[in-house]
C-alpha positions in Angstrom: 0.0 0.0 0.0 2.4 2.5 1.0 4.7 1.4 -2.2 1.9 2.5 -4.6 1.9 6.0 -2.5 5.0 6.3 -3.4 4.9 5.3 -6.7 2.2 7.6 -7.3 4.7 10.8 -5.6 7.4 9.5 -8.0 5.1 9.7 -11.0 3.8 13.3 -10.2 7.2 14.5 -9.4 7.9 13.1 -13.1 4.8 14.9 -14.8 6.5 18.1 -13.0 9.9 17.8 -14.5 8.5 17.4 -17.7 6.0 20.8 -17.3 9.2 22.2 -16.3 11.3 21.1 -19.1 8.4 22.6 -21.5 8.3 26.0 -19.6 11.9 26.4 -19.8 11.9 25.2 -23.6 9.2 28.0 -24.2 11.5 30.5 -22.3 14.1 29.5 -24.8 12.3 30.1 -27.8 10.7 33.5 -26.9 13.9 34.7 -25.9 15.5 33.7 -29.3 12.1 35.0 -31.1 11.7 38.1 -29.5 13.5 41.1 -29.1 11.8 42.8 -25.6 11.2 39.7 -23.7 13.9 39.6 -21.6 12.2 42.1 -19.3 9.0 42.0 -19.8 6.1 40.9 -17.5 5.4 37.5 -19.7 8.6 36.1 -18.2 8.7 36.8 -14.7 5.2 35.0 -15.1 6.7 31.8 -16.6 9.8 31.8 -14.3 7.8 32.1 -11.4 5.7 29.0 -13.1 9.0 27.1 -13.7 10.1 27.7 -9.9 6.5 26.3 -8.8 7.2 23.7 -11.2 10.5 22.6 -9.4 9.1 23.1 -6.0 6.4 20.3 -6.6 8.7 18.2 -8.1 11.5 18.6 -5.7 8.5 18.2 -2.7 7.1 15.0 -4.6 10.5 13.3 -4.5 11.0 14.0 -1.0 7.4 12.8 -0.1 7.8 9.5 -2.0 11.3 8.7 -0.8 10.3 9.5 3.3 7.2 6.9 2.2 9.8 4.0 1.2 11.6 4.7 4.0 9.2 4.3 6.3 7.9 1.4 4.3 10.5 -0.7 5.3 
């Protein structure tokens, strides 16, 4: 029971890195696409959206690895 919790954790922390690895791809391209972007308003947005992005994946780890600890 408390595996598939963790599995679960391990598999949300995994849809995170990948949300993150699209926000930061995005970041990329509009950087390279547009000229005032760099300070504009649109990408304090999306880094604070990437930050979230690495909290929650960074949290889900830590949840699912306390759970296999404990499972043992």
């Amino acid at each position: 029971m408390l595996m598939m919790i963790a599995l679960v954790a391990y598999l949300y922390s995994g849809v995170q890195f990948f949300k993150m690895c699209g926000s930061l791809l995005m970041d990329s391209v509009e950087l390279r696409t547009y000229d005032g972007y760099r300070d504009s308003i649109q990408r304090k947005v999306r880094n604070r959206k990437i930050y979230r992005h690495l909290g929650k994946m960074i949290l889900g780890a830590l949840f699912a690895t306390g759970v296999v600890i404990l499972s043992w």
